[in-house]
C-alpha positions as CSV (number, residue, x, y, z in Angstrom):
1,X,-5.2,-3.7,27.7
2,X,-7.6,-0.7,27.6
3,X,-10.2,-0.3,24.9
4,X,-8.5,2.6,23.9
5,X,-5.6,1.1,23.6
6,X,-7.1,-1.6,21.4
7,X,-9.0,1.1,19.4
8,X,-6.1,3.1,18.4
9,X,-3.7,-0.6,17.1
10,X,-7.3,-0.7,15.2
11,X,-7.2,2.7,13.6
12,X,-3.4,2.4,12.7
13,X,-4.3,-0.7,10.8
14,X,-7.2,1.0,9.1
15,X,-4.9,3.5,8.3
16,X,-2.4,1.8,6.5
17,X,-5.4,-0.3,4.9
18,X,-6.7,2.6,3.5
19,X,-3.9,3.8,2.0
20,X,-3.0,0.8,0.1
21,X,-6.2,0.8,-1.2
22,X,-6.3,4.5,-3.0
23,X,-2.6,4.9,-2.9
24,X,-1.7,1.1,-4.4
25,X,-4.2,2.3,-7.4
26,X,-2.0,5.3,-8.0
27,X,1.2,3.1,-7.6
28,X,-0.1,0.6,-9.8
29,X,-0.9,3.2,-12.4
30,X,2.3,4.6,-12.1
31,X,3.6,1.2,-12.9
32,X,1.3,0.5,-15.8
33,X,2.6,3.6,-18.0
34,X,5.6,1.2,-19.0
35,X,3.3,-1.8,-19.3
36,X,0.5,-0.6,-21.3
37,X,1.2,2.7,-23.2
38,X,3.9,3.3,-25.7
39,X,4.0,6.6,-26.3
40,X,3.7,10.1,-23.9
41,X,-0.1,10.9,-24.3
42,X,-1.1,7.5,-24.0
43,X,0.9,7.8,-20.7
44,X,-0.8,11.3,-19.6
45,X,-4.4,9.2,-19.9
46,X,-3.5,7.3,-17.2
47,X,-1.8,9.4,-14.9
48,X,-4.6,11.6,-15.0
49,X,-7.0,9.4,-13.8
50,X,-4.9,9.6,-10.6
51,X,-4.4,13.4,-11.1
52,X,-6.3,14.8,-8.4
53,X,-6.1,11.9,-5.9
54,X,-2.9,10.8,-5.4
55,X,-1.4,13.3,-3.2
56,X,-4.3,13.1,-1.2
57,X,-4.2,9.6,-0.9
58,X,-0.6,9.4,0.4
59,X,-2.7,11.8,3.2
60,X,-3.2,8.4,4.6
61,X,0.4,7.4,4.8
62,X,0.9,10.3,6.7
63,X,-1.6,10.1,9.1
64,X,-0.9,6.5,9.7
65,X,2.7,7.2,11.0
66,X,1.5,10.5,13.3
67,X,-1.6,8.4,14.6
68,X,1.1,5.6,15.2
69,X,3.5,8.8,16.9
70,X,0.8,10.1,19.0
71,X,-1.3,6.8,20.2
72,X,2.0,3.9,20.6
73,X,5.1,6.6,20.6
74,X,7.8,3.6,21.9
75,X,6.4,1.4,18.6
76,X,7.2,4.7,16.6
77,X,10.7,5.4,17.8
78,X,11.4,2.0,18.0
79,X,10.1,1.0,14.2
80,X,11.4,3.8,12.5
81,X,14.9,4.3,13.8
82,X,15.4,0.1,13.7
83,X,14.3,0.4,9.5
84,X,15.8,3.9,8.9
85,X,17.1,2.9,5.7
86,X,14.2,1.4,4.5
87,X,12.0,4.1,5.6
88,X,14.5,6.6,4.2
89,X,14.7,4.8,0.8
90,X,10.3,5.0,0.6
91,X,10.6,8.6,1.3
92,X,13.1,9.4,-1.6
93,X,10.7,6.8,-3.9
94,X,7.7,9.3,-2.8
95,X,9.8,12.3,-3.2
96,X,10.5,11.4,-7.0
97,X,7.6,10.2,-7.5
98,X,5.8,13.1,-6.4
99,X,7.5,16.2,-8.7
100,X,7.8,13.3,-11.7
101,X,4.2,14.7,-12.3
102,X,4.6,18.2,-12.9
103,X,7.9,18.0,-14.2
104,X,6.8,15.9,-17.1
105,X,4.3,18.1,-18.3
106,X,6.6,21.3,-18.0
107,X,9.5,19.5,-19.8
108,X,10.5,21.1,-22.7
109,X,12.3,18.1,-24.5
110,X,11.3,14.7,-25.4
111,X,13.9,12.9,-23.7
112,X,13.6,15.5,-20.3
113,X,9.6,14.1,-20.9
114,X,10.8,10.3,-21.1
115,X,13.1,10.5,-18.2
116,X,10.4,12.1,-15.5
117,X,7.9,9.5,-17.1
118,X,11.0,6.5,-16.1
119,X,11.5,8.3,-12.5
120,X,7.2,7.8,-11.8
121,X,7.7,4.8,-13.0
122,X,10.6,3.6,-10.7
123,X,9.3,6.0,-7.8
124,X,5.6,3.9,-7.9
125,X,7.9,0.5,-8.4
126,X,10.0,1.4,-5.2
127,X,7.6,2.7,-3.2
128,X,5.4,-0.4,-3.3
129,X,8.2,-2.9,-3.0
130,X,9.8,-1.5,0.1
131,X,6.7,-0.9,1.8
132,X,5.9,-4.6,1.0
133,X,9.7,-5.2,2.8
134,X,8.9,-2.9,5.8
135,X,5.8,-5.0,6.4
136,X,6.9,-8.3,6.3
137,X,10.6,-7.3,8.0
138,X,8.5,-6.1,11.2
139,X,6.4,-9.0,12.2
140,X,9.5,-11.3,12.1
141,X,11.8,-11.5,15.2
142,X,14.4,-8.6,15.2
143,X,17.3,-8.6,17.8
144,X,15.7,-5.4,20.4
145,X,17.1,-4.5,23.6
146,X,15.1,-3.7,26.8
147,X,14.5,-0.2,25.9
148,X,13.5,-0.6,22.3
149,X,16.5,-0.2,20.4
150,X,16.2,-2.6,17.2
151,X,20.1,-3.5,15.7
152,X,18.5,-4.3,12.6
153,X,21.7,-6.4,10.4
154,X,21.5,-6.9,6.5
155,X,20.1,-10.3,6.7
156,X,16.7,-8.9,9.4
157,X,16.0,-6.3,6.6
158,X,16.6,-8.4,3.7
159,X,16.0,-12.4,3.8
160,X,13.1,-14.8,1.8
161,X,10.3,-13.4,3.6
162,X,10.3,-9.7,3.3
163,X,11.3,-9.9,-0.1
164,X,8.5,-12.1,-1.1
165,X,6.3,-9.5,0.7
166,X,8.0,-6.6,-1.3
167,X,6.8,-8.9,-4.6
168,X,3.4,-9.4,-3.4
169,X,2.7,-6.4,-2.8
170,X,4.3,-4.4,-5.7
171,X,1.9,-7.3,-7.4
172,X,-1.3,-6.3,-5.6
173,X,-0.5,-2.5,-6.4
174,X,0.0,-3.4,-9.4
175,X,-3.4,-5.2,-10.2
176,X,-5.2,-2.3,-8.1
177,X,-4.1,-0.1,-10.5
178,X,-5.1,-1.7,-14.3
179,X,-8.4,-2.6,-12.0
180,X,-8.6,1.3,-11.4
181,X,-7.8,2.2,-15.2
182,X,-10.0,-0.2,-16.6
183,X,-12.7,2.1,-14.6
184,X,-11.5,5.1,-15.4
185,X,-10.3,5.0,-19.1
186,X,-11.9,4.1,-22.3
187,X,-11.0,3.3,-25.8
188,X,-7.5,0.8,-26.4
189,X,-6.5,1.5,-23.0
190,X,-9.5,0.0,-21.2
191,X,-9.5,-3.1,-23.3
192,X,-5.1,-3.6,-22.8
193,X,-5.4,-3.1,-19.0
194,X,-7.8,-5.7,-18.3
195,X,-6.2,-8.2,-21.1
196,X,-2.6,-7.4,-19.3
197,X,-4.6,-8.1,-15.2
198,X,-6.0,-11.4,-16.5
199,X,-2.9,-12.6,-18.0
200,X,-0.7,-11.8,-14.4
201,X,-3.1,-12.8,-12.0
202,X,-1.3,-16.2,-13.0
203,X,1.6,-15.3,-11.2
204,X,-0.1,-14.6,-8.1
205,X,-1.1,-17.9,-6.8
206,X,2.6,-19.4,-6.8
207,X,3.8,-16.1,-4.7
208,X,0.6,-16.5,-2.3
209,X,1.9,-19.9,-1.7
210,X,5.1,-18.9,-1.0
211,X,4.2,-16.0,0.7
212,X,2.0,-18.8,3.1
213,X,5.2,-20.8,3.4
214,X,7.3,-18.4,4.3
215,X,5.0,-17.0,7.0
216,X,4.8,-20.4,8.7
217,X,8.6,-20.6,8.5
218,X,9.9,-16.7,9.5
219,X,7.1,-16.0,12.0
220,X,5.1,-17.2,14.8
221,X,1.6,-16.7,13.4
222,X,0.7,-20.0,12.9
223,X,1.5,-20.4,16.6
224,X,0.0,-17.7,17.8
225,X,-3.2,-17.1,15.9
226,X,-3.7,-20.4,13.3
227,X,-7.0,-20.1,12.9
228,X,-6.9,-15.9,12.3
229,X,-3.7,-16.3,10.0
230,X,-5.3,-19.4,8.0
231,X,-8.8,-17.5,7.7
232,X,-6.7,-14.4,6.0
233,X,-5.0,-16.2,3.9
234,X,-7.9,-18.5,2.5
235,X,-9.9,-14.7,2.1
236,X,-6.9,-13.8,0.0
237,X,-6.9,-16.4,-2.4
238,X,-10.4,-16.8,-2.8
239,X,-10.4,-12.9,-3.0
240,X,-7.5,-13.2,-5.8
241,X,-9.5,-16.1,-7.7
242,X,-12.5,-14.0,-7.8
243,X,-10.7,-10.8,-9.1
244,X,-9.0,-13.1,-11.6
245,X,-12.7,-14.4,-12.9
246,X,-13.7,-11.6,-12.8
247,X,-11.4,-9.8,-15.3
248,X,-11.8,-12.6,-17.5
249,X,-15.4,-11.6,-17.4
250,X,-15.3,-7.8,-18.0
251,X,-16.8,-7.4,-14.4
252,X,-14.7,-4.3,-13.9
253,X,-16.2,-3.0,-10.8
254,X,-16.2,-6.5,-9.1
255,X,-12.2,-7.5,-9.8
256,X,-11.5,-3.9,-8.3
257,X,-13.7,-4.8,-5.2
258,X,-11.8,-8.2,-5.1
259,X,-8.4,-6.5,-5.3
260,X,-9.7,-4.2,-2.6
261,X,-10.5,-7.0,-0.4
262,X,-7.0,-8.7,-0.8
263,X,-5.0,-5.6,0.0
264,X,-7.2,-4.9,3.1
265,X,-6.7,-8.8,4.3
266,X,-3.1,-8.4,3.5
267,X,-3.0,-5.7,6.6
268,X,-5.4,-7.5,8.5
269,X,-3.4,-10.1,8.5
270,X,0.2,-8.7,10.0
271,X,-1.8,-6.8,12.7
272,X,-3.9,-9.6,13.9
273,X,-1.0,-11.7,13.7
274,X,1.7,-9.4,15.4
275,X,-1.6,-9.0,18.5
276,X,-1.0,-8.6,21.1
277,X,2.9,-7.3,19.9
278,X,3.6,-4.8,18.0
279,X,7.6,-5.5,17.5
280,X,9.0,-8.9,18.3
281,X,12.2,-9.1,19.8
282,X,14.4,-12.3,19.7
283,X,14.4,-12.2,23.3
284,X,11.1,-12.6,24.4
285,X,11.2,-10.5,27.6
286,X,11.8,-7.2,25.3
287,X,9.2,-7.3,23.3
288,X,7.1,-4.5,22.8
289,X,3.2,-5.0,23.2
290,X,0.2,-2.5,22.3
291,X,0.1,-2.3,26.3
292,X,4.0,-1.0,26.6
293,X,4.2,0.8,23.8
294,X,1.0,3.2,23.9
295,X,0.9,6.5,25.3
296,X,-0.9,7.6,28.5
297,X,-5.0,7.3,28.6
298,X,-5.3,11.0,28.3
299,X,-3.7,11.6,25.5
300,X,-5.4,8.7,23.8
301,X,-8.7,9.9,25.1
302,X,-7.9,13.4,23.2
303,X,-7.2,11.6,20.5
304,X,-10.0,10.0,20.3
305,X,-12.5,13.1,20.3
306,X,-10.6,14.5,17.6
307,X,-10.9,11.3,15.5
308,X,-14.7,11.5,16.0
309,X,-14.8,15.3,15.1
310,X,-12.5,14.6,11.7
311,X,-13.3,11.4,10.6
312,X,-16.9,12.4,9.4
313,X,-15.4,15.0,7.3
314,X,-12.7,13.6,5.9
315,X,-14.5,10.6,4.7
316,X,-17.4,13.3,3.0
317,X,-14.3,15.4,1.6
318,X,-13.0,11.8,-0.1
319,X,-16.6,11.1,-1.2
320,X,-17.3,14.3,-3.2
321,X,-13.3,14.4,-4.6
322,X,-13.7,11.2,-6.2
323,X,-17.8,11.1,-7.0
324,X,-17.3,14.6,-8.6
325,X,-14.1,14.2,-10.7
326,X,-15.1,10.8,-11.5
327,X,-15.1,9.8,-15.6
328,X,-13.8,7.9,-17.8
329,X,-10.5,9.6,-19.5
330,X,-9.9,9.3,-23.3
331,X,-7.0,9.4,-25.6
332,X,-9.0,12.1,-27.7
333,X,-9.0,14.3,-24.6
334,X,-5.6,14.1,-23.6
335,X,-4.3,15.2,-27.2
336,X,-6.8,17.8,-28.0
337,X,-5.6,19.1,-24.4
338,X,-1.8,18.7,-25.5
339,X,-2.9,20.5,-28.8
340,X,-4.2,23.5,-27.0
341,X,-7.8,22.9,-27.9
C-alpha cells in the first residue's frame, strides 16, 4: 500500500467526518422544529440559524463521494450500485429537504406552510437515518463476486446492526443540532433546547451498548482491530458523558465540542475498522482492499496537488461564512422580519 493510497482512504474519512459534523447540526435542527417550537416563527428561528450553511455543508457530502470516485473508483462503483436503493432513498430525503426551505417561506397558506415545515422535518429524519444504515450495512460481510458486484438481499440492507446505526446516528444529529441552537438562538428557545438534549442524552447509553454489541456480533472488528475498535468506542462514551454533563451545566460550547468528538469517532471507527478493506465480501478472496480498489498513482498524485491548492481556501471560505454570519437569532427578529419591519 502506497502512501498515497493511504492518504486518500484518510481524506474520504475526513470527508464524511466533516460533513456529519456541519451537516448533522442542520439535520438535527431540522429535526428539532417538531421537538421544540410550536408554532411557524418559532420554527423560522431555528432554521435560520442554519440558513446560510446548510447547502454548503452538504458541499461535503458531495465531495466525499467524487473524492471516493476519483481516488478508489472500484469501491465507488461497487458501493453505490450494491446500496442503490439506499443511496437513492438519501438523495430523495436531500432533495425534499432542500426546496422545503424556500417553499415554506413562499407558501401562501397556512397548511401549504405546515406541510413544507413536515417535509424538512422528515427530509432531516431520513437523511440521517439511512446514512446511519449505509454506514453500518457496508462494514458488515455482503455476498460480492470477483469483480465487485455486491447482490445486496433485504436482510444485508436491513438487519439489527444497521438499523441500530440508523438510530444512533439520527440520535447524534439530533443532539448536534439543539447543541448548535443552544449557540445560536436566544430567549425560550435557547433555554428548551438544552432542557430537551439533557433529558435524551439518557437514551444514548443503552443504544451505545447495543450498538457495541452488535458490532462484536455482525462484524469482524474486534478481530481485526480490538484495541482500535475498543479505544473508539470508550472515546464515544466518555465523549457522550461529557456532552451530557455538560448540558446539565449550561457549558454550551463544551457539549457541542463533545458531540463533535462523538460523531468524528463514529467515522473513525468504521474506517479504521474496515482497514485495510474497504468492502467485505462473504468470500474472503473477493474482497476489495484500499490496494485493489484505488486508481493509478498518477491520478492520485494529481489529486493530491489539487487537494493542497483547495484545501487552504476552502477551509478560509468556511471560516469567514460562519465567523461573519455568526449571532445569536431571536424570536423578536424573526417576526418583525415576517411583519415587514
Amino acid at each position: 500500500m502506497s502512501f498515497l493510497q493511504l492518504l486518500w482512504y484518510a481524506v474520504i474519512g475526513l470527508l464524511f467526518a466533516v460533513f456529519l459534523v456541519l451537516d448533522g447540526a442542520d439535520l438535527g435542527i431540522g429535526m428539532a422544529t417538531r421537538f421544540l417550537a410550536f408554532n411557524y416563527d418559532e420554527r423560522q428561528q431555528l432554521l435560520r440559524t442554519i440558513g446560510p450553511h446548510w447547502d454548503g455543508n452538504e458541499v461535503f457530502l458531495i465531495t466525499a463521494g467524487g473524492s471516493m470516485f476519483a481516488s478508489m473508483p472500484m469501491w465507488y462503483a461497487s458501493l453505490f450500485s450494491g446500496f442503490y436503493l439506499l443511496l437513492f432513498l438519501v438523495l430523495i430525503a436531500l432533495i425534499f429537504r432542500g426546496v422545503s426551505f424556500e417553499f415554506a417561506e413562499n407558501a401562501e397558506t397556512k397548511r401549504g406552510r405546515n406541510a413544507w415545515m413536515w417535509t424538512n422535518f422528515c427530509g432531516s429524519f431520513f437523511t440521517a437515518f439511512l446514512l446511519g444504515m449505509l454506514f453500518t450495512a457496508m462494514i458488515q460481510a455482503v455476498p460480492m463476486d470477483a469483480h465487485g458486484d455486491i447482490f445486496a438481499s433485504f436482510g444485508d440492507v436491513v438487519n439489527p446492526l444497521s438499523l441500530l446505526g440508523g438510530v444512533a446516528l439520527t440520535a447524534l444529529c439530533l443532539y448536534q443540532g439543539l447543541h448548535y441552537a443552544t449557540l445560536r438562538t436566544s430567549g425560550l428557545m435557547r433555554y428548551h433546547a438544552a432542557t430537551l438534549c439533557g433529558n435524551l442524552y439518557w437514551a444514548a447509553y443503552p443504544v451505545e451498548v447495543l450498538f457495541a454489541l452488535a458490532l462484536y456480533l455482525q462484524t469482524d472488528f474486534f478481530v481485526t482491530h480490538p484495541v482500535a475498535t475498543i479505544l473508539f468506542l470508550v472515546i464515544i462514551v466518555l465523549s457522550t458523558l461529557v456532552g451530557h454533563l455538560a448540558t446539565l451545566r449550561d457549558y454550551e460550547w463544551t457539549a457541542y465540542l463533545a458531540s463533535t468528538i462523538t460523531l468524528s469517532s463514529v467515522v473513525a471507527l468504521i474506517f479504521v475498522g474496515l482497514f485495510p478493506n474497504v468492502l467485505i465480501a462473504r468470500n474472503p478472496a473477493h474482497t476489495l482492499t484500499i490496494v485493489n480498489a484505488s486508481a493509478t498513482p498518477y491520478t492520485l498524485g494529481v489529486m493530491t496537488i489539487v487537494l493542497c491548492v483547495l484545501l487552504p481556501i476552502v477551509i478560509a471560505y468556511f471560516t469567514w461564512s460562519y465567523v461573519s454570519q455568526w449571532h445569536r437569532v431571536s424570536l423578536q427578529e424573526v417576526q418583525e422580519e415576517e411583519a415587514g419591519y
